[in-house]
SEPARO-699288 format. One record per residue (C-alpha): x, y, z. Coordinates in steps of 0.1 Angstrom, whole numbers, padded with zeros to 4 digits, always signed. Layout:
BEGIN
XYZ...
END
This chain:
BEGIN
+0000+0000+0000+0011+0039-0007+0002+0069+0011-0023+0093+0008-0042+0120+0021-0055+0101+0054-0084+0129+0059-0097+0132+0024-0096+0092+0020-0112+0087+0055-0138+0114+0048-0148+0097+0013-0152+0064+0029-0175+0075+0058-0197+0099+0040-0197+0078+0006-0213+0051+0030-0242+0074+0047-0272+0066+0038-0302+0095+0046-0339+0088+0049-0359+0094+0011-0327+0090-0004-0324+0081-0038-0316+0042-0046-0278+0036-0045-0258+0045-0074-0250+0018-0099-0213+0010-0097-0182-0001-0111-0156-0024-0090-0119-0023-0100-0102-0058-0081-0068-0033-0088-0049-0019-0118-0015-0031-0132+0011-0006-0150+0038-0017-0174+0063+0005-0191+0095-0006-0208+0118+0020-0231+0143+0006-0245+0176+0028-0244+0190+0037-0278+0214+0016-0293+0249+0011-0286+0236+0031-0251+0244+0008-0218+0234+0023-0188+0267+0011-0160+0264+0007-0120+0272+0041-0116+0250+0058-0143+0217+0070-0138+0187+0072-0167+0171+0101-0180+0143+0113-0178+0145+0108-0140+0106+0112-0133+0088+0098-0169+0056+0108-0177+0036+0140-0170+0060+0159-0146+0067+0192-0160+0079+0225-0149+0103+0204-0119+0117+0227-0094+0140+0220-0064+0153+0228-0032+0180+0215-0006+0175+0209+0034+0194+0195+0048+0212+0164+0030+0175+0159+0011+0163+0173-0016+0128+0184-0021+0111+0188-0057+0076+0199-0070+0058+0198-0104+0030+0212-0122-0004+0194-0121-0028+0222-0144-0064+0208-0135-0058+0175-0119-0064+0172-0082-0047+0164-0058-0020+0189-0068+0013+0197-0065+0032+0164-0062+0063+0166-0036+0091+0144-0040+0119+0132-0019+0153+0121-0026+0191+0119-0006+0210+0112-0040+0191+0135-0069+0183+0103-0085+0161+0079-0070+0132+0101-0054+0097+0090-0037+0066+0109-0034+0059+0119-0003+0027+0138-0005+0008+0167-0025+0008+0202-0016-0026+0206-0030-0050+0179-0014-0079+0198+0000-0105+0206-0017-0113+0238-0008-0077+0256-0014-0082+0258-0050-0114+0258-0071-0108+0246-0106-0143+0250-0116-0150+0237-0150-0117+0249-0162-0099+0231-0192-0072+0203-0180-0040+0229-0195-0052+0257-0169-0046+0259-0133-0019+0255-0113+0013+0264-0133+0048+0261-0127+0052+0258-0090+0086+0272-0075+0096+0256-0033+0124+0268-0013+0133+0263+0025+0141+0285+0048+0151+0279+0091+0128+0252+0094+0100+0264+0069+0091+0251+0032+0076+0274+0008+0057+0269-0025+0047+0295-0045+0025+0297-0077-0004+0305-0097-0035+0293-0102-0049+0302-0136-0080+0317-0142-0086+0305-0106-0074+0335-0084-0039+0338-0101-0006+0335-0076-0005+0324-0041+0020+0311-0013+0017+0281+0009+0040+0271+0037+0052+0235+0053+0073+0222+0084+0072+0189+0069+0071+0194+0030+0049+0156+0032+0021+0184+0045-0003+0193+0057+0007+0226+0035-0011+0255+0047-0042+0272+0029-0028+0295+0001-0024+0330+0006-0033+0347-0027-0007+0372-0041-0028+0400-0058-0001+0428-0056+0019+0399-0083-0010+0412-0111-0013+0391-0138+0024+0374-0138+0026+0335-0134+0058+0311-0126+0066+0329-0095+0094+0324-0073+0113+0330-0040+0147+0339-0031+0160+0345+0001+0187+0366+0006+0219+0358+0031+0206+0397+0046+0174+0382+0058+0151+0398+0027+0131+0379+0007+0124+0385-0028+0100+0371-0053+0104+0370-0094+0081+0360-0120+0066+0363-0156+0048+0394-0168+0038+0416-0190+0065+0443-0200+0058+0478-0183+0052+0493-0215+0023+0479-0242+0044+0445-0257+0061+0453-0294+0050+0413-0303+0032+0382-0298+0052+0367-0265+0072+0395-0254+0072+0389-0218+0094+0406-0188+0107+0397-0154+0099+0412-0127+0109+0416-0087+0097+0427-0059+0100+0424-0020+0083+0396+0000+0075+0397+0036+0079+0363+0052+0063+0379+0081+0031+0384+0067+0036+0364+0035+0027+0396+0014+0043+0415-0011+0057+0447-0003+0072+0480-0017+0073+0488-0057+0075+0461-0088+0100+0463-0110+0114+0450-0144+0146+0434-0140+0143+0415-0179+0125+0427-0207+0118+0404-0234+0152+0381-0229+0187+0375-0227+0188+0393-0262+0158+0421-0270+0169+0432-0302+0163+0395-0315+0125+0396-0305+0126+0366-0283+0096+0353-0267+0080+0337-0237+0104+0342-0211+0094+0322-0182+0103+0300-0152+0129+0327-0131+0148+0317-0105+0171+0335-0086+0201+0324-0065+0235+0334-0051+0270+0324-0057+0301+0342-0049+0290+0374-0040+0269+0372-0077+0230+0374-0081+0219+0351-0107+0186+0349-0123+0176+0316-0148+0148+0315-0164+0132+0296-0196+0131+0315-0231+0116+0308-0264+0085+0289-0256+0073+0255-0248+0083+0234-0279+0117+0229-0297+0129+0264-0294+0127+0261-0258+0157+0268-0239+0170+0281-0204+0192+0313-0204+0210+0335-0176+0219+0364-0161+0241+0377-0135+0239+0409-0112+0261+0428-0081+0235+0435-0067+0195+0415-0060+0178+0442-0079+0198+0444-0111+0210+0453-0133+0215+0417-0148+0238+0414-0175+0227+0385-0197+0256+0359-0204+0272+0362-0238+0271+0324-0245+0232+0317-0239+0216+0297-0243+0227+0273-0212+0204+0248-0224+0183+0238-0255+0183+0209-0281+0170+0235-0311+0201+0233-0329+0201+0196-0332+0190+0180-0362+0151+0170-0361+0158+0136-0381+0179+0123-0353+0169+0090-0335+0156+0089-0305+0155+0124-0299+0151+0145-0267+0135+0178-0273+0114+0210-0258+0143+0219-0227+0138+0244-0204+0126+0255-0171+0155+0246-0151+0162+0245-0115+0194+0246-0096+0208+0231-0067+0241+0228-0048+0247+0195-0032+0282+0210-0017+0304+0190-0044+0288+0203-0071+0260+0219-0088+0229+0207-0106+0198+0212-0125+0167+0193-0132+0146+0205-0161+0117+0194-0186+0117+0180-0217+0102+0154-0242+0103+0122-0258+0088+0126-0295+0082+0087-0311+0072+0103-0344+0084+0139-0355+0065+0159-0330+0044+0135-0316+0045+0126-0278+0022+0115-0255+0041+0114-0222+0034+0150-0218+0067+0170-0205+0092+0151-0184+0116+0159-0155+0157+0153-0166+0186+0157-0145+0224+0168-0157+0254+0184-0141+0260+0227-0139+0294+0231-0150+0311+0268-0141+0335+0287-0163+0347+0320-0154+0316+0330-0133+0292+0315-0160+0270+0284-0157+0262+0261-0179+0242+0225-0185+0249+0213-0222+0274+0224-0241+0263+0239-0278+0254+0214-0300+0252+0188-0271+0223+0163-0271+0209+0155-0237+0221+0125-0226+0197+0095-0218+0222+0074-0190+0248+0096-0171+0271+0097-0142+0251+0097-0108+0263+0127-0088+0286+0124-0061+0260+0115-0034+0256+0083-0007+0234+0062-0036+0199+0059-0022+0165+0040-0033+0131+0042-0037+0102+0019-0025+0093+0028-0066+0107+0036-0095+0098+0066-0109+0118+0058-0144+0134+0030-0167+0117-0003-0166+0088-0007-0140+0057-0034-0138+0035-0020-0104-0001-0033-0094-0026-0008-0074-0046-0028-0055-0063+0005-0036-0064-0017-0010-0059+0015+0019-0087+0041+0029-0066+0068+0007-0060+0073-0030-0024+0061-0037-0001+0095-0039+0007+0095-0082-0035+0092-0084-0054+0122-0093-0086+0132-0106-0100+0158-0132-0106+0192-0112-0125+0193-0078-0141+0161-0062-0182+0168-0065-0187+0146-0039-0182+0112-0027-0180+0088-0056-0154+0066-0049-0145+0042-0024-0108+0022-0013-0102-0007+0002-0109-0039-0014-0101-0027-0046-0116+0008-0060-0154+0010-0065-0169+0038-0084-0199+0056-0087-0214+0056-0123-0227+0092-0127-0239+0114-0153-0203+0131-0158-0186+0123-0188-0148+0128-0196-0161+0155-0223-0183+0172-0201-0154+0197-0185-0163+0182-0154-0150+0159-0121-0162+0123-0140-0156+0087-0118-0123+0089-0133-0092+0083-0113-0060+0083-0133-0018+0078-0129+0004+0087-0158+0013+0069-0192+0051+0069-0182+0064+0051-0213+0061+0052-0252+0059+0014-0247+0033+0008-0219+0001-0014-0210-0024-0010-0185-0047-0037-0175-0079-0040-0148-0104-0065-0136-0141-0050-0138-0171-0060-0125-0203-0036-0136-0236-0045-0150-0250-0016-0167-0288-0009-0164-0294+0013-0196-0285+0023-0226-0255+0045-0221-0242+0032-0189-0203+0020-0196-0172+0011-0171-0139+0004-0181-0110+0020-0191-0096+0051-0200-0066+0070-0219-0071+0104-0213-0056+0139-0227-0077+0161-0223-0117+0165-0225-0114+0166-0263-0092+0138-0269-0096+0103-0255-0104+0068-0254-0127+0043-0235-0124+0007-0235-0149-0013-0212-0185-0026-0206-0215+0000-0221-0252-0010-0230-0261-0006-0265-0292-0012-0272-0301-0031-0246-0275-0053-0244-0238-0055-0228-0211-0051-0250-0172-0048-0247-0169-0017-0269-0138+0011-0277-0151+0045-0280-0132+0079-0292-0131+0115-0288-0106+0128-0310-0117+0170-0312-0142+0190-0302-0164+0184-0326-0170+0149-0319-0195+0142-0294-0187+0144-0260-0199+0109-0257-0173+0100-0281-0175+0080-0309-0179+0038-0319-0144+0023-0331-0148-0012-0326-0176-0031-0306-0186-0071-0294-0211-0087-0276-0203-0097-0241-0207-0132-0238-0205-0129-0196-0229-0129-0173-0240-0096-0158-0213-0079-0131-0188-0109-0142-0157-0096-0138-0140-0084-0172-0104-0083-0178-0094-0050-0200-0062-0043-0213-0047-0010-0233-0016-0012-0248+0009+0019-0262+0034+0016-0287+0045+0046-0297+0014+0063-0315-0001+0031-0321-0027+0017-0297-0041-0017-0290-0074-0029-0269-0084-0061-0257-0107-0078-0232-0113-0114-0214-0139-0130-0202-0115-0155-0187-0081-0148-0172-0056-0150-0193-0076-0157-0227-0073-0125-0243-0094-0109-0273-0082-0078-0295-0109-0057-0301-0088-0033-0318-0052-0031-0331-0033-0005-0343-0058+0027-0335-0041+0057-0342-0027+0072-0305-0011+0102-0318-0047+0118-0306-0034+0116-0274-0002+0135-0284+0008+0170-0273+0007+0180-0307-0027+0170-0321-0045+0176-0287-0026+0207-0280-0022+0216-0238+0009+0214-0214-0002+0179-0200+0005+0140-0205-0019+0115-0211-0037+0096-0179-0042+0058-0181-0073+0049-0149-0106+0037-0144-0139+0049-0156-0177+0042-0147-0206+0066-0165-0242+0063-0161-0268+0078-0189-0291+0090-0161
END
């Protein structure tokens, strides 16, 4: 069994399980016995990955926008999670390398409100840092109440209710920095102070932070405008970070957008507020030189984070895994590499240099994980505790009770379906491999048309698949529906469909397998003997590219009912 959030899972089992007089009939459900998860990604050829090598990335799947901190001799690391809830994943690790989730900053209900907001908005880009004793995240919420603060003793929570940042205006991807002085500064993305000369000129800006009050105090001011060179025009500059070294200020920060022109830049300053020379070699970071044919490619890096460990310096960052030209549907991935230092400058690849997939492991006592959170991994859920396992999440708020833990997961079939820009009976954990299968044990008997349990793969609310039990016509059939686009139904679409030769609430083994942008989809009625309902559906639907959005796709479970 893994962790959780005791209260919430608690909460959902006891009120989920109260029954109040003239209540409507119970719910028709959906019983998952557990879920397994297989990835395997073979490394590139003539690549061997020794005893003392570590694989990139180091957290696969849907981690983007990683930043880090150091207390102590740990090291503490956050991600974005947009829409899903619980947000905020917080990681754990002693060598930079193997790390374990230890909880989610985000995992009350009520500390953001996600409304019906689409799965690429809310919380963006979250920045932590420590300080005597204290953990801080900061970050914005979008088109939910914009940038707020929330504080930890023990960064495995509870994290306090967010304190929203409205003197920060419209800027996301904010972050702290606390100076040896005792101030305390915070940086983020903006609009420039005067009207923007193109499409993506953004600025940095700074201003004072009381840790006091956890407020913002005194005057902004623009410390970048545009990037680290104006008169090119260069956009989206995102992601800052600031930190200290040798008497020098230095401010990172991501540059050129999301996709292959993505890259991380720098700048260094005498003094906190500026000015900050850029550094004449910038890019530090970014694989947009490299040619696009190349196998195996790594692409899209950017948004870095630093840390010293005390024998050297290093910086976790996102980037992608492409199977086909631009195609990927792992969404944006956490890497790891060295900072190397030359003459007061840093820098993580050299120009020209290609991301490595295996290198050296840092100089650190090597640790493990109960997990892995890379490489080659086969793990079974069995939700067999009162909470939702940690890397679980849901789309947006939880409207209600509808799930219960324990003996496996049971689900509520409702009337929210994973068009509808709503909180369906879906409960997800990331596709964390091109090559990957995912396989459950159902047990649902559907009462009318409509009504369907199964599986999902899941992008986004335009862009997905079901595979599992839904009445048609009267009768139960294994079927494979699609949403690829907002003009399809939000129902999705009929791909493939067969009778269900099994009596009613049997349990049904389902299966969904990944290769790349190719998908297959296959049932039993008895262990073991596997059908293929489909082979070879097209997956790149669920790729970055055709479904658009900052997020990976979601592999979980799935119970609807046409009420």
């Amino acid at each position: 069994m893994r962790g959780g959030s005791p209260i919430w899972g608690v909460l959902a089992i006891a009120l989920g399980a109260l029954t109040l007089p003239g209540a409507a009939s119970a719910p028709r459900t959906a019983t998952f016995a557990w879920v397994d998860y297989t990835g395997d990604d073979a490394l590139p050829p003539g690549v061997t990955q020794a005893p003392g090598d570590y694989r990139n990335p180091i957290l696969a799947g849907f981690y983007p926008d990683p930043s880090i901190t150091r207390a102590g001799d740990a090291y503490y690391l956050v991600n974005s999670t947009f829409s899903y809830f619980p947000g905020l994943p917080v990681f754990r690790s002693t060598d930079l390398v193997h790390w374990t989730q230890i909880g989610n900053a985000i995992d009350r209900p009520d500390m953001v409100d996600f409304g019906a907001l689409g799965v690429s908005r809310g919380l963006y880009a979250p920045a932590i840092s420590y300080r005597d004793g204290t953990f801080w995240i900061v970050n914005t919420c979008v088109d939910c109440g914009g940038n707020f603060v929330i504080t930890a003793t023990d960064p495995a929570g509870p994290w306090s209710d967010p304190i929203w940042l409205k003197e920060a205006a419209g800027g996301i991807d904010p972050s702290l920095f606390f100076d040896d002085d005792g101030s305390a500064w915070l940086v983020n993305n903006d609009v420039p102070a005067e009207p923007p000369r193109y499409d993506g000129h953004r600025a940095i800006w700074l201003q004072r932070f009381d840790p006091a009050t956890k407020r913002l105090v005194g005057a902004r001011r623009v410390i970048v405008d545009g990037g680290a060179d104006p008169a090119a025009d260069p956009i989206w500059i995102e992601g800052p970070h600031l930190f200290k070294k040798d008497g020098h200020y230095y401010l990172i920060a991501a540059e050129g957008g999301t996709a292959e022109n993505h890259s991380e830049v720098v700048f260094r300053a005498d003094a906190v507020t500026g000015p900050y020379v850029p550094f004449v070699g910038n890019p530090i970071l970014t694989q947009r030189n490299l040619p696009a044919t190349r196998a195996f490619p790594i692409t899209s890096t950017g948004h870095a984070g630093f840390v010293d460990t005390g024998k050297g310096w290093w910086a976790t960052f996102l980037g992608v895994r492409p199977y086909d030209g631009r195609n990927f549907n792992t969404g944006r991935e956490t890497f790891l590499l060295p900072v190397t230092w030359a003459d007061g400058w840093p820098r993580i690849t050299a120009p020209g240099a290609a991301v490595p997939y295996v290198h050296a492991r840092p100089d650190l006592p090597v640790a493990t994980a109960p997990a892995p959170t890379t490489g080659p991994m086969t793990r079974r859920e069995r939700f067999d505790g009162p909470a939702l396992p940690l890397d679980w999440m849901m789309l947006r708020n939880p409207a209600g009770h509808w799930y219960r833990l324990g003996d496996g997961a049971t689900l509520d079939a409702r009337a929210v379906g994973l068009g509808d820009s709503g909180n369906p009976s879906f409960l997800a954990r990331r596709q964390q491999h091109l090559n990957a299968s995912v396989t459950t044990r159902v047990r649902f008997a559907p009462a009318q048309d409509g009504d369907r349990a199964g599986l999902a793969a899941f992008q986004n609310d335009d862009y997905w698949f079901f595979l599992g039990i839904e009445q048609v016509a009267g009768k139960a059939m294994i079927r494979l529906d699609r949403r690829a686009g907002e003009r399809n139904p939000k129902a999705g679409t009929m791909v493939a469909e067969a009778p269900l030769d099994a009596a009613a609430g049997a349990p049904i083994d389902l299966r969904i397998t990944a290769r790349g942008g190719r998908y297959d989809f296959a049932y039993a009625t008895r262990p073991g003997v596997w059908r293929v309902l489909a082979r070879d559906v097209d997956g790149t639907i669920l790729s970055t590219e055709v479904a658009g959005g900052f997020v990976g796709t979601m592999l979980g479970i799935y119970a609807y009912a046409a009420d």
